[in-house]
VOKELO-64877 format. One record per residue (C-alpha): residue number from 1; residue in three letters; z, y, x. Coordinates in nm, 3 decimals, padded with zeros to 5 digits, always signed. Layout:
N
REC  num  residuo        z        y        x
REC  NUM      ALA        Z        Y        X
...
end
This chain:
317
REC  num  residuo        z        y        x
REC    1      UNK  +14.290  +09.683  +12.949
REC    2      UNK  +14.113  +09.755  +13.286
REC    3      UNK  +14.051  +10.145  +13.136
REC    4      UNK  +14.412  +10.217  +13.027
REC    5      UNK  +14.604  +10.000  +13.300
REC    6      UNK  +14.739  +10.345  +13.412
REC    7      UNK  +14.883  +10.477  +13.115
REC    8      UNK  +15.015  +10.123  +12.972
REC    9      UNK  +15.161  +09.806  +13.156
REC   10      UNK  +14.935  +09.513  +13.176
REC   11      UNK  +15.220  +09.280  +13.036
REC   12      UNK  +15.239  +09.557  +12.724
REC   13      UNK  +14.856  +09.561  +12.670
REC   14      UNK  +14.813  +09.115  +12.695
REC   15      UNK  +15.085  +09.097  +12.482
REC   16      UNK  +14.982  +09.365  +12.176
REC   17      UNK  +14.623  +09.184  +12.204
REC   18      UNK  +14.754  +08.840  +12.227
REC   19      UNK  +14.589  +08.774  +12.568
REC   20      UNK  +14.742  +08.585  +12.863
REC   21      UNK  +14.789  +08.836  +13.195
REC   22      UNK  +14.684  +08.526  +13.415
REC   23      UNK  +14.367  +08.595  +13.185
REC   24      UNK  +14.330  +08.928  +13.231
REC   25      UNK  +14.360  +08.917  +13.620
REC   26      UNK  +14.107  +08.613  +13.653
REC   27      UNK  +13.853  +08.775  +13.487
REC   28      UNK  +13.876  +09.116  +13.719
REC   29      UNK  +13.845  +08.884  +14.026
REC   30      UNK  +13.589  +08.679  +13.849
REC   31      UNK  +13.180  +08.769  +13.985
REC   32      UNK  +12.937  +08.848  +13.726
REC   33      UNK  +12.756  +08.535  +13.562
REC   34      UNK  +12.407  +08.461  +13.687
REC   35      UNK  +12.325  +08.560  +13.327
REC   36      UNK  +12.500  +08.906  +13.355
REC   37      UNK  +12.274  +08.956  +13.669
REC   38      UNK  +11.934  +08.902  +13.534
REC   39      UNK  +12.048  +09.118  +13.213
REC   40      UNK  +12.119  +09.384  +13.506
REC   41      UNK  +11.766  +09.340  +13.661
REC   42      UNK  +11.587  +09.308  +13.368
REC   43      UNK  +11.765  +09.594  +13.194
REC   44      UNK  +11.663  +09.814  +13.510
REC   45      UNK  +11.300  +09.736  +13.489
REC   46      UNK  +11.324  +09.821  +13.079
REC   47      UNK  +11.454  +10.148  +13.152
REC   48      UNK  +11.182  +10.230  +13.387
REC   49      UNK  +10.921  +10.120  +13.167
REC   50      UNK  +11.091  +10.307  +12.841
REC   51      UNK  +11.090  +10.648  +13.093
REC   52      UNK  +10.718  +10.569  +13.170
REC   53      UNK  +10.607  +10.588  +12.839
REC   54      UNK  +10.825  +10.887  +12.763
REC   55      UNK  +11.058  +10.742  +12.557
REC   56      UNK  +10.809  +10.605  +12.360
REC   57      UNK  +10.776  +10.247  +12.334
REC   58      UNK  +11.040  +10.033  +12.133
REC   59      UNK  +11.093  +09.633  +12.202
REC   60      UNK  +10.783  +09.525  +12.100
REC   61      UNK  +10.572  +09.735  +12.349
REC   62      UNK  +10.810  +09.711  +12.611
REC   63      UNK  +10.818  +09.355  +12.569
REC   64      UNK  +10.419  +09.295  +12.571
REC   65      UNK  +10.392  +09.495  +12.890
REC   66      UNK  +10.668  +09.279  +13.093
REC   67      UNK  +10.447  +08.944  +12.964
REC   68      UNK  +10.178  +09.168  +13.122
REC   69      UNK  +10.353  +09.172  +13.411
REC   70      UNK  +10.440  +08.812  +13.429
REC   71      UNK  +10.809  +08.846  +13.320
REC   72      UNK  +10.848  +08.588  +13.064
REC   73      UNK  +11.169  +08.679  +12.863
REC   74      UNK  +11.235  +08.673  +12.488
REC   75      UNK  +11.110  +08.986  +12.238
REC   76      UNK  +11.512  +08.925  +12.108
REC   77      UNK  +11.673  +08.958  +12.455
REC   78      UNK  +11.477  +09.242  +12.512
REC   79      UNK  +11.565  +09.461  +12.180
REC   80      UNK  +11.948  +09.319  +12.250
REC   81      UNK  +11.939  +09.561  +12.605
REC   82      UNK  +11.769  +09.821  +12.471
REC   83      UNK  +12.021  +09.823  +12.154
REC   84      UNK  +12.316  +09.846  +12.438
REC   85      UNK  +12.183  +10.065  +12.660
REC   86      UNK  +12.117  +10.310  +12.373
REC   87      UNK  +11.736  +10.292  +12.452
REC   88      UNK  +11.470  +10.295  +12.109
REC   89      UNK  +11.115  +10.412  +12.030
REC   90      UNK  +10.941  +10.670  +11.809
REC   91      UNK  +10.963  +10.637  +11.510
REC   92      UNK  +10.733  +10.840  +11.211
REC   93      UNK  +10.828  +11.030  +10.885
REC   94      UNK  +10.616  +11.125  +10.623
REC   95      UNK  +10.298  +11.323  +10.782
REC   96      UNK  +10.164  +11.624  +10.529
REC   97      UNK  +09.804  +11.623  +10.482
REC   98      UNK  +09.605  +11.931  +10.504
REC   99      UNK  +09.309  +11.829  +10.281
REC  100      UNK  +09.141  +12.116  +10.031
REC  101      UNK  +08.883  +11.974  +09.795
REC  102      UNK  +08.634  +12.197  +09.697
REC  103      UNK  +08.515  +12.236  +09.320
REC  104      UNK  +08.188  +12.071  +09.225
REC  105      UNK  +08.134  +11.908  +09.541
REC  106      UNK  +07.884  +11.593  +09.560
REC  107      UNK  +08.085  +11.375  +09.817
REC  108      UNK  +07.933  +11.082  +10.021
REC  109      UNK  +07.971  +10.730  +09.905
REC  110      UNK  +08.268  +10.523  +09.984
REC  111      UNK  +08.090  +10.271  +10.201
REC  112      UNK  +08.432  +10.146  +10.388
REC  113      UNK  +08.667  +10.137  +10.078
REC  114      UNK  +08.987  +10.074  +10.278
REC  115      UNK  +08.833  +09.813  +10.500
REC  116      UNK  +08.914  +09.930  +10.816
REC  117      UNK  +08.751  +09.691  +11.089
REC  118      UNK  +08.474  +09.651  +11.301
REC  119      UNK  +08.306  +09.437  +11.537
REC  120      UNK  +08.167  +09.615  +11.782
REC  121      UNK  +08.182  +09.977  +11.920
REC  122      UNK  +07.982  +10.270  +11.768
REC  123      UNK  +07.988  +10.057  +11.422
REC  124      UNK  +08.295  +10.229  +11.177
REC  125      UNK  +08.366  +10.577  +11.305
REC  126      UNK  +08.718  +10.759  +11.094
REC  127      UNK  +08.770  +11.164  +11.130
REC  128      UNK  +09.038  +11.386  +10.937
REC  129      UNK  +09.183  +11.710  +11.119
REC  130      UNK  +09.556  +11.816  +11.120
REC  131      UNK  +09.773  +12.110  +11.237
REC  132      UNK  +10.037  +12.118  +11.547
REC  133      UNK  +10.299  +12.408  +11.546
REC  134      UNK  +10.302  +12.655  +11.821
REC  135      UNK  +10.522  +12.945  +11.895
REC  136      UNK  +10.225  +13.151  +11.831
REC  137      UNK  +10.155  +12.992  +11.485
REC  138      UNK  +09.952  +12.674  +11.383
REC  139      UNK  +09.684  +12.542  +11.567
REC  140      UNK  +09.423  +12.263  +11.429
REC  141      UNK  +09.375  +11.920  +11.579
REC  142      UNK  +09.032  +11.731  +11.442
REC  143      UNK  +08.962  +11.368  +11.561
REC  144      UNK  +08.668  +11.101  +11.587
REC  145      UNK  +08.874  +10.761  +11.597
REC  146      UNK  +08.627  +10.456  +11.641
REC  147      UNK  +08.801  +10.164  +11.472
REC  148      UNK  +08.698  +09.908  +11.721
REC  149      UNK  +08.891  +09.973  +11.972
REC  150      UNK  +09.141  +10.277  +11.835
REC  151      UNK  +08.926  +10.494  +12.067
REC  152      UNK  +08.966  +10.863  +12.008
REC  153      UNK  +08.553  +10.904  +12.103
REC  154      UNK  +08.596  +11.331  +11.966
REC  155      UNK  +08.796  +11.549  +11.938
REC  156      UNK  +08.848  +11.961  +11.891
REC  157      UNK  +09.118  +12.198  +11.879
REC  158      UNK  +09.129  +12.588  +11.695
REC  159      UNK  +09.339  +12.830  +11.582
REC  160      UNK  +09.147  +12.754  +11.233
REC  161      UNK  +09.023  +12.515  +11.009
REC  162      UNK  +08.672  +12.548  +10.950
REC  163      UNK  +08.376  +12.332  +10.942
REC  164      UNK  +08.308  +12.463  +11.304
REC  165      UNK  +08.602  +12.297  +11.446
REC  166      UNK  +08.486  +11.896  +11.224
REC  167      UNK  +08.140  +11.977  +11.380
REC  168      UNK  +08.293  +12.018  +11.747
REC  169      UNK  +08.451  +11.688  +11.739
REC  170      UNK  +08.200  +11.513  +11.597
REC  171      UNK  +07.899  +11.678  +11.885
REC  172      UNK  +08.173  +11.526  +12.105
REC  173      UNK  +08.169  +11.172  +11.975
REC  174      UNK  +07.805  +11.186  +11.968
REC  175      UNK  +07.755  +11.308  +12.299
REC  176      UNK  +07.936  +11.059  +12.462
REC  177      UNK  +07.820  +10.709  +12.261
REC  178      UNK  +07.542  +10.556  +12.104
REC  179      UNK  +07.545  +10.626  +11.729
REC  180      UNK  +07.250  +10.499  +11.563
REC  181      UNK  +07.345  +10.408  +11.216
REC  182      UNK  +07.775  +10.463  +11.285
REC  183      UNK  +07.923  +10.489  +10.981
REC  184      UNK  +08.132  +10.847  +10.991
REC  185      UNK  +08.454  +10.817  +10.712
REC  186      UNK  +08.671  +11.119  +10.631
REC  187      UNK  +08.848  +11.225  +10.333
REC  188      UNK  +08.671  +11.467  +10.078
REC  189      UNK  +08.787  +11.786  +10.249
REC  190      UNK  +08.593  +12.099  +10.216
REC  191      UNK  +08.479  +12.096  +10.590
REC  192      UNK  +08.317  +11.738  +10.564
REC  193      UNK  +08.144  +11.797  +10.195
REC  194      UNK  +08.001  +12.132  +10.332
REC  195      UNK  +07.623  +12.178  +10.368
REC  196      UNK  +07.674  +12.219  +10.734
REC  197      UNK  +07.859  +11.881  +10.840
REC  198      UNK  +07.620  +11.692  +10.582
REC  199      UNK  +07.298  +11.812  +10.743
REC  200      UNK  +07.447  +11.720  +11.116
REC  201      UNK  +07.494  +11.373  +11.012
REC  202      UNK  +07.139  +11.373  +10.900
REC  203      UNK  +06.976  +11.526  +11.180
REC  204      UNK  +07.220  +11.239  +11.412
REC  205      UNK  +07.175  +10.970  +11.186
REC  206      UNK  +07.527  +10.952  +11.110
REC  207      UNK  +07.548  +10.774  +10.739
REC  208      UNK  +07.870  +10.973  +10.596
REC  209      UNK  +08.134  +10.796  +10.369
REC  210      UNK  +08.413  +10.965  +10.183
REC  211      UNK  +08.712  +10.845  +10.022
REC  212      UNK  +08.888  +10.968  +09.712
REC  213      UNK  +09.076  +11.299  +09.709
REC  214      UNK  +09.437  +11.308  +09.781
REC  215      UNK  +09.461  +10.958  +09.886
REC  216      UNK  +09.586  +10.896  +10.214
REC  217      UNK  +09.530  +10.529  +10.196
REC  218      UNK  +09.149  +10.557  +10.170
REC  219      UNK  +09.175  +10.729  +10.531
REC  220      UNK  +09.491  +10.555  +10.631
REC  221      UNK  +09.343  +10.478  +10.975
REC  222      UNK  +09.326  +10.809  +11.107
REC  223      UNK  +09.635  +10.878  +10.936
REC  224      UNK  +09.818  +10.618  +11.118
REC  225      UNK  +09.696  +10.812  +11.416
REC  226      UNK  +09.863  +11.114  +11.338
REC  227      UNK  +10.139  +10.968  +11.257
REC  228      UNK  +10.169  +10.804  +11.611
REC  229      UNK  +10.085  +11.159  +11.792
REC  230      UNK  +10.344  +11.315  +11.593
REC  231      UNK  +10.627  +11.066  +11.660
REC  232      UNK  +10.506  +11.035  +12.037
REC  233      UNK  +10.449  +11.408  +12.094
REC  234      UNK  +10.488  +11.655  +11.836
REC  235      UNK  +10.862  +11.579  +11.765
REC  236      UNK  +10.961  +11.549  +12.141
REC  237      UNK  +10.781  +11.851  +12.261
REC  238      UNK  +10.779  +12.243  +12.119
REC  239      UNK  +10.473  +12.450  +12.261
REC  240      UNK  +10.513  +12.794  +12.349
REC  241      UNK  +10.146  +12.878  +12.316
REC  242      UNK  +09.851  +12.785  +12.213
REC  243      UNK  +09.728  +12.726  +12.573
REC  244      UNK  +09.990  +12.497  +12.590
REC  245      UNK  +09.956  +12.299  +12.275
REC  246      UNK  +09.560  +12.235  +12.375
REC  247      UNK  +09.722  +12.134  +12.742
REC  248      UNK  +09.966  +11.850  +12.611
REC  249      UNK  +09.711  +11.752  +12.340
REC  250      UNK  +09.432  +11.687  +12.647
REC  251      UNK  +09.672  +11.502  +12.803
REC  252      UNK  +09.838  +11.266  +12.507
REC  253      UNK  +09.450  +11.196  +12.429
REC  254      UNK  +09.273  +11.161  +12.746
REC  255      UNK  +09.560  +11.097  +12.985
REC  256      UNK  +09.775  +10.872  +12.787
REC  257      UNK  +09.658  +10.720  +12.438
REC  258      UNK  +09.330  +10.655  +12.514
REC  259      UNK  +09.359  +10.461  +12.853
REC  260      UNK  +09.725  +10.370  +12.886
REC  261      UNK  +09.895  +10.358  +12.536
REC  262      UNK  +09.950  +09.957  +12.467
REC  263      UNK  +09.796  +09.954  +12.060
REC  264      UNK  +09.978  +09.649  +11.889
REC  265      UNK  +09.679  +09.564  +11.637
REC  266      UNK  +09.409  +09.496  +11.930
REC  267      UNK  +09.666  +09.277  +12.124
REC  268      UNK  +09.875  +09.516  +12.321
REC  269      UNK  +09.597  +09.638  +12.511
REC  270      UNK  +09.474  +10.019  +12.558
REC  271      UNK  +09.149  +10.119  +12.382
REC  272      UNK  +08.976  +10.165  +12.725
REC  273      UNK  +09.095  +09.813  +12.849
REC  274      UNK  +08.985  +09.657  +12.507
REC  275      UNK  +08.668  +09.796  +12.487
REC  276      UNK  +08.615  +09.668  +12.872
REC  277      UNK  +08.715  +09.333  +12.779
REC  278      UNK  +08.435  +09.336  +12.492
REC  279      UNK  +08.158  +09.459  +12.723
REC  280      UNK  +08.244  +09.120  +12.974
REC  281      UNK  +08.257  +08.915  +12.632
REC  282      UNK  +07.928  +09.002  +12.554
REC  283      UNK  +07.777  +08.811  +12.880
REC  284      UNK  +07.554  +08.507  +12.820
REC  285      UNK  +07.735  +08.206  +12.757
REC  286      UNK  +07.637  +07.860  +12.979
REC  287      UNK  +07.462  +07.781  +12.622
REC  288      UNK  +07.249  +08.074  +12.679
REC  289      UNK  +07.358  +08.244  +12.351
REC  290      UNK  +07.565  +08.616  +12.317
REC  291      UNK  +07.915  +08.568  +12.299
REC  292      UNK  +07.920  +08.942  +12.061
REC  293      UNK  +08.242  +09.021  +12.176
REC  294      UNK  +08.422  +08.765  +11.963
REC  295      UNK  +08.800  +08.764  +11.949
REC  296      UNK  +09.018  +08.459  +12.007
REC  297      UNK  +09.392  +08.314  +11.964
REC  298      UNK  +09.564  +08.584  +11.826
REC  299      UNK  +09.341  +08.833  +11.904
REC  300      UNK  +09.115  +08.718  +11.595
REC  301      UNK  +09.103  +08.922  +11.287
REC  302      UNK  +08.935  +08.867  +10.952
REC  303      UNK  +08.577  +09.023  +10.939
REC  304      UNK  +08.694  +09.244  +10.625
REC  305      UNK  +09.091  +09.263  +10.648
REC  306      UNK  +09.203  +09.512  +10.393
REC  307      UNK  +09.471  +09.752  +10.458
REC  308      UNK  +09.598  +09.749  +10.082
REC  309      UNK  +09.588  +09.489  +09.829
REC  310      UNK  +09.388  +09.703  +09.563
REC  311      UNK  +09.117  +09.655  +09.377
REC  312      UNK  +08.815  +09.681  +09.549
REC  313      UNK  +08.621  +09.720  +09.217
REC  314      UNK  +08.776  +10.063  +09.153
REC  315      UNK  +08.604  +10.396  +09.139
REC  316      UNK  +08.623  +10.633  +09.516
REC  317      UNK  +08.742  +10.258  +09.689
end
């Protein structure tokens, strides 16, 4: 009625929408509820933190980081402003694999067979590769994730996909943590079963592990991965270049996922903040015993949580 009071009488408008005009005109003098208010303020302070992560973060992130903040609302009210003010999160769609199995290869045992946890750093190690468009055609993303902490510990980028490029991100990973005895999982591409990536893992002591072919599901950790930097990057940006696409990569990795991106499975915390939070666990306790970095409240997980419900009995996981 307020909108259209010019083009229609008031008295014309109550009357086709079976309202009373005394109504009407109490309500425009009426001030906003005390409840109307706070939705203002706290809607303000969502927008700023949906902008901050680049449009990235849905209710449930947004939420966690206002409890980190000390706002105590609910994770409903919350989704309820962000459905009115037109404000949502990535989402994913189905992420092609790039994975080329060679003939006669001998693969690696499956030593994680869809088990993806950990208890410590350094312990479960995951790597696949994948390609990001350019304007100057494909270029090739390969990753060291450590499933500890979600940590992205290596990682390489080329205009091609050759062993060269898995061996850069893996020198990476081991250049920068202690590895004795990690366990390094990939899928059975032709890059990780060649003579060249097998005889690094040697010489690092590296003990490789290798899922079945053309099963996303026996690497679904890493592919969850690239199905985050897709939905968080890939769709919202276009790169011009390949200078360009190596730019925005540096930064989603090292600027953004790996120290300020709030992962829901390790409580809403970055990777850099949860593996700080393990190194102060890991003081002596007043008994005088390790603590190990155990997890409490909701933080726990299961020891050996499977990500599917198969058979752990079958061949290849």
């Amino acid at each position: 009625m307020r909108a259209n009071r010019a083009r229609w009488p008031i008295a014309t408008m109550a009357r086709l929408l079976r309202v009373s005009t005394s109504g009407y005109y109490a309500w425009l003098a009426r001030e906003p509820s005390k409840r109307s208010c706070s939705d203002a303020q706290l809607l303000e302070r969502i927008c700023t933190l949906h902008a901050s992560s680049r449009g990235t973060y849905g209710a449930p992130r947004i939420h966690a980081q206002l409890a980190r903040e000390g706002v105590h609302v609910g994770r409903k009210r919350v989704a309820r402003l962000m459905r009115l003010a037109g404000l949502h999160g990535a989402s994913r769609r189905r992420w092609p694999h790039t994975t080329r199995q060679r003939a006669g290869i001998r693969r690696a045992p499956d030593l994680v067979r869809r088990r993806f946890c950990a208890e410590a750093t350094n312990v479960l190690w995951v790597a696949d590769a994948t390609y990001i468009p350019t304007g100057e055609g494909f270029m090739y993303l390969a990753v060291v994730l450590d499933v500890f902490s979600r940590r992205i510990v290596g990682w390489a980028m080329s205009s091609h996909l050759y062993t060269e490029l898995m061996l850069r991100a893996l020198d990476m990973a081991l250049l920068q943590r202690r590895h004795e005895g990690v366990i390094l999982h990939s899928d059975q591409g032709c890059q990780y079963t060649s003579i060249a990536f097998g005889r690094r893992c040697r010489e690092a002591g590296v003990q490789p592990s290798m899922g079945t072919a053309g099963d996303a599901y026996d690497n679904a950790m890493c592919e969850s991965f690239f199905g985050t930097l897709e939905a968080e990057l890939l769709l919202r940006e276009h790169f011009a270049t390949h200078e360009q696409a190596r730019q925005r990569i540096f930064w989603f990795l090292e600027g953004w996922y790996n120290v300020r991106r709030l992962h829901s499975s390790i409580g809403y915390r970055s990777p850099l903040e949860f593996e700080n939070l393990n190194v102060k666990r890991q003081t002596v306790s007043p008994c005088g015993l390790p603590t190990g970095g155990q997890r409490h409240g909701r933080e726990r997980r299961p020891a050996a949580r499977p990500w599917t419900t198969r058979d752990s009995t079958l061949n290849g996981g």
